[in-house]
C-alpha positions as CSV (number, residue, x, y, z in Angstrom):
1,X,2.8,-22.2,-19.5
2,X,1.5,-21.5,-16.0
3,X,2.2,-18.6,-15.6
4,X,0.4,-17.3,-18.9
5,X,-2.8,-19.5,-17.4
6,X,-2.2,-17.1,-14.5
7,X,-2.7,-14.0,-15.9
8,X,-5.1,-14.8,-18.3
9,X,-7.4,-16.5,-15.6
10,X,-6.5,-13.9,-13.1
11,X,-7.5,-10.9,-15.0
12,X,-10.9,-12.4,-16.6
13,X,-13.8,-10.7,-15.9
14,X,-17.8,-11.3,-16.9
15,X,-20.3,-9.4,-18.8
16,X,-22.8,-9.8,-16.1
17,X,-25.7,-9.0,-19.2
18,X,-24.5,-11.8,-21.1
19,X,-21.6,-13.4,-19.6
20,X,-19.4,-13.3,-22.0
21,X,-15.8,-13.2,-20.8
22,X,-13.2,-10.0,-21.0
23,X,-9.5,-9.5,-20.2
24,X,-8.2,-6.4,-20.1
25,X,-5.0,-7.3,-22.3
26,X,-5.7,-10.3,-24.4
27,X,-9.7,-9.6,-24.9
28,X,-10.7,-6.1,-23.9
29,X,-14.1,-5.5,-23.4
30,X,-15.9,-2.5,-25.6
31,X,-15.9,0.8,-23.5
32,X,-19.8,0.8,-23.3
33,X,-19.8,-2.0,-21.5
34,X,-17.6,-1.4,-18.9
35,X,-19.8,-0.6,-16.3
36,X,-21.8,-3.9,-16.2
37,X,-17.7,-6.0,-16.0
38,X,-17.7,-8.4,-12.9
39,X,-15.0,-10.0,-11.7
40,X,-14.9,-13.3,-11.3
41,X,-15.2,-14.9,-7.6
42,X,-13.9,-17.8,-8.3
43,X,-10.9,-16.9,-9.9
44,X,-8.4,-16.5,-6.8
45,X,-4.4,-18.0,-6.8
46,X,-5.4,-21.1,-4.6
47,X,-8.4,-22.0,-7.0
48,X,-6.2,-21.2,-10.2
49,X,-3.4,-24.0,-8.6
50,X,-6.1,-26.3,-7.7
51,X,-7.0,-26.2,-11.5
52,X,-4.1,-26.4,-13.1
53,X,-2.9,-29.2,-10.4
54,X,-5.9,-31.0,-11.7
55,X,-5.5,-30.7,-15.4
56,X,-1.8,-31.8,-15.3
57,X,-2.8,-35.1,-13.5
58,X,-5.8,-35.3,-16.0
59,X,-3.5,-34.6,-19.1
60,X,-1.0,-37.4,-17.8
61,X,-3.1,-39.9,-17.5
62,X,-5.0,-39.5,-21.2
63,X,-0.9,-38.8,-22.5
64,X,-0.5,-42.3,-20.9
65,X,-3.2,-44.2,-22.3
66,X,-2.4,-43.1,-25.4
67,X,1.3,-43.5,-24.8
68,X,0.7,-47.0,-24.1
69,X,-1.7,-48.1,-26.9
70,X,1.3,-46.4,-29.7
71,X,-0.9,-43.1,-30.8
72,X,1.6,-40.8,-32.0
73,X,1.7,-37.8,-29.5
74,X,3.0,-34.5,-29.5
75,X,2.8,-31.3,-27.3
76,X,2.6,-27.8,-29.0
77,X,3.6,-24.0,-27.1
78,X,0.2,-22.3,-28.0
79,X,1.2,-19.3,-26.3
80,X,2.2,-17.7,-30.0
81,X,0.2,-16.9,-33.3
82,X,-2.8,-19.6,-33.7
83,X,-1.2,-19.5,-37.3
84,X,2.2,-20.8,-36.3
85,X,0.9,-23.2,-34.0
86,X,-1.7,-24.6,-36.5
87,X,1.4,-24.9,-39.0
88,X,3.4,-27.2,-36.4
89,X,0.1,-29.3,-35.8
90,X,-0.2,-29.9,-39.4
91,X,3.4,-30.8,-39.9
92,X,2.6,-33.3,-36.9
93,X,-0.4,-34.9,-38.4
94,X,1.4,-34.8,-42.2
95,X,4.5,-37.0,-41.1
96,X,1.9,-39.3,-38.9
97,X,-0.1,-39.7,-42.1
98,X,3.0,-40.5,-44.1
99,X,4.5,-43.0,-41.6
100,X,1.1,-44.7,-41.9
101,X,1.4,-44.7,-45.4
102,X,4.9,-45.9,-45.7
103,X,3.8,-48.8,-43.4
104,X,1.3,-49.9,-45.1
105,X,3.2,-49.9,-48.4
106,X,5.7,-51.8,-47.1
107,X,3.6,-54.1,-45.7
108,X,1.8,-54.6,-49.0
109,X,5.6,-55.4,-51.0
Protein backbone atom coordinates (compact mmCIF):
# COMPACT_ATOMS: atom_id res chain seq x y z
CA UNK A 1 0.00 0.00 0.00
CA UNK A 2 0.99 3.58 -0.29
CA UNK A 3 0.93 4.56 2.58
CA UNK A 4 3.42 1.70 3.95
CA UNK A 5 5.73 2.95 0.72
CA UNK A 6 5.42 6.31 2.66
CA UNK A 7 6.76 5.62 5.76
CA UNK A 8 9.20 3.19 4.80
CA UNK A 9 10.72 5.66 2.03
CA UNK A 10 10.11 8.58 4.34
CA UNK A 11 12.07 7.39 7.27
CA UNK A 12 15.17 5.78 5.28
CA UNK A 13 18.27 7.02 6.02
CA UNK A 14 22.08 6.20 4.60
CA UNK A 15 25.22 4.97 6.04
CA UNK A 16 27.21 7.70 4.56
CA UNK A 17 30.51 5.08 5.10
CA UNK A 18 28.91 2.54 3.07
CA UNK A 19 25.64 3.49 2.10
CA UNK A 20 23.77 0.97 3.22
CA UNK A 21 20.21 1.87 3.95
CA UNK A 22 18.54 2.15 7.77
CA UNK A 23 14.97 2.81 8.98
CA UNK A 24 14.40 3.48 12.26
CA UNK A 25 11.34 0.82 12.63
CA UNK A 26 11.61 -1.74 10.04
CA UNK A 27 15.64 -1.83 9.71
CA UNK A 28 17.35 0.00 12.56
CA UNK A 29 20.71 0.87 12.17
CA UNK A 30 23.44 -0.60 14.96
CA UNK A 31 24.00 2.16 17.72
CA UNK A 32 27.68 2.62 16.71
CA UNK A 33 26.83 3.84 13.72
CA UNK A 34 24.48 6.32 14.34
CA UNK A 35 26.54 9.18 14.08
CA UNK A 36 27.61 8.71 10.43
CA UNK A 37 23.21 8.22 9.43
CA UNK A 38 22.25 10.78 6.58
CA UNK A 39 19.05 11.33 5.56
CA UNK A 40 18.15 11.06 2.44
CA UNK A 41 17.58 14.40 0.18
CA UNK A 42 15.78 13.04 -2.14
CA UNK A 43 13.23 11.45 -0.21
CA UNK A 44 10.61 14.31 0.19
CA UNK A 45 6.39 13.71 -0.13
CA UNK A 46 6.27 15.29 -3.72
CA UNK A 47 9.23 12.95 -4.97
CA UNK A 48 7.71 9.93 -3.09
CA UNK A 49 4.17 10.66 -5.26
CA UNK A 50 6.08 11.31 -8.27
CA UNK A 51 7.52 7.62 -7.73
CA UNK A 52 4.85 5.88 -6.92
CA UNK A 53 2.63 7.81 -9.77
CA UNK A 54 5.32 6.42 -11.96
CA UNK A 55 5.40 2.79 -10.88
CA UNK A 56 1.55 2.41 -10.99
CA UNK A 57 1.57 3.56 -14.79
CA UNK A 58 4.68 1.31 -15.24
CA UNK A 59 3.04 -1.76 -13.40
CA UNK A 60 -0.19 -1.26 -15.66
CA UNK A 61 1.18 -1.34 -18.62
CA UNK A 62 3.56 -4.75 -18.11
CA UNK A 63 -0.11 -6.11 -16.16
CA UNK A 64 -1.52 -5.31 -19.69
CA UNK A 65 0.80 -6.88 -21.90
CA UNK A 66 0.66 -9.78 -20.01
CA UNK A 67 -3.03 -9.48 -19.63
CA UNK A 68 -3.41 -9.52 -23.15
CA UNK A 69 -0.98 -12.24 -24.38
CA UNK A 70 -3.18 -14.89 -21.48
CA UNK A 71 -0.12 -15.08 -18.70
CA UNK A 72 -1.77 -15.99 -15.67
CA UNK A 73 -1.50 -12.92 -13.20
CA UNK A 74 -1.94 -12.31 -9.74
CA UNK A 75 -1.28 -9.49 -7.15
CA UNK A 76 0.01 -10.40 -3.62
CA UNK A 77 -0.29 -7.91 -0.11
CA UNK A 78 3.47 -8.13 0.79
CA UNK A 79 3.02 -5.91 3.60
CA UNK A 80 2.87 -9.35 6.08
CA UNK A 81 5.41 -12.24 6.86
CA UNK A 82 7.76 -12.99 3.60
CA UNK A 83 6.62 -16.57 4.81
CA UNK A 84 2.92 -16.12 4.24
CA UNK A 85 3.28 -14.24 1.18
CA UNK A 86 5.81 -16.74 -0.30
CA UNK A 87 3.07 -19.52 0.63
CA UNK A 88 0.25 -17.61 -1.45
CA UNK A 89 2.84 -17.18 -4.41
CA UNK A 90 3.43 -20.84 -4.43
CA UNK A 91 -0.14 -21.76 -4.23
CA UNK A 92 -0.40 -19.30 -7.36
CA UNK A 93 2.34 -20.90 -9.39
CA UNK A 94 1.03 -24.65 -8.19
CA UNK A 95 -2.61 -24.26 -9.60
CA UNK A 96 -0.89 -22.49 -12.92
CA UNK A 97 1.27 -25.54 -13.24
CA UNK A 98 -1.57 -27.84 -12.79
CA UNK A 99 -3.97 -25.99 -15.28
CA UNK A 100 -1.09 -26.44 -17.66
CA UNK A 101 -0.94 -29.90 -16.92
CA UNK A 102 -4.58 -30.62 -17.16
CA UNK A 103 -4.48 -28.95 -20.58
CA UNK A 104 -2.09 -30.65 -21.99
CA UNK A 105 -3.48 -34.00 -20.87
CA UNK A 106 -6.53 -33.29 -22.24
CA UNK A 107 -5.30 -32.26 -25.28
CA UNK A 108 -3.27 -35.45 -25.59
CA UNK A 109 -6.81 -37.82 -25.01
Amino acid sequence: PDELAREFALGRCCDSATGQTYHPVYAPAPAEICERLVWRVDDTSDALNRRLSDHKRSVEAIVGVFESAGIPLRRFDNARSELETFGEVADFLRSVAMGKLEAARSDLA
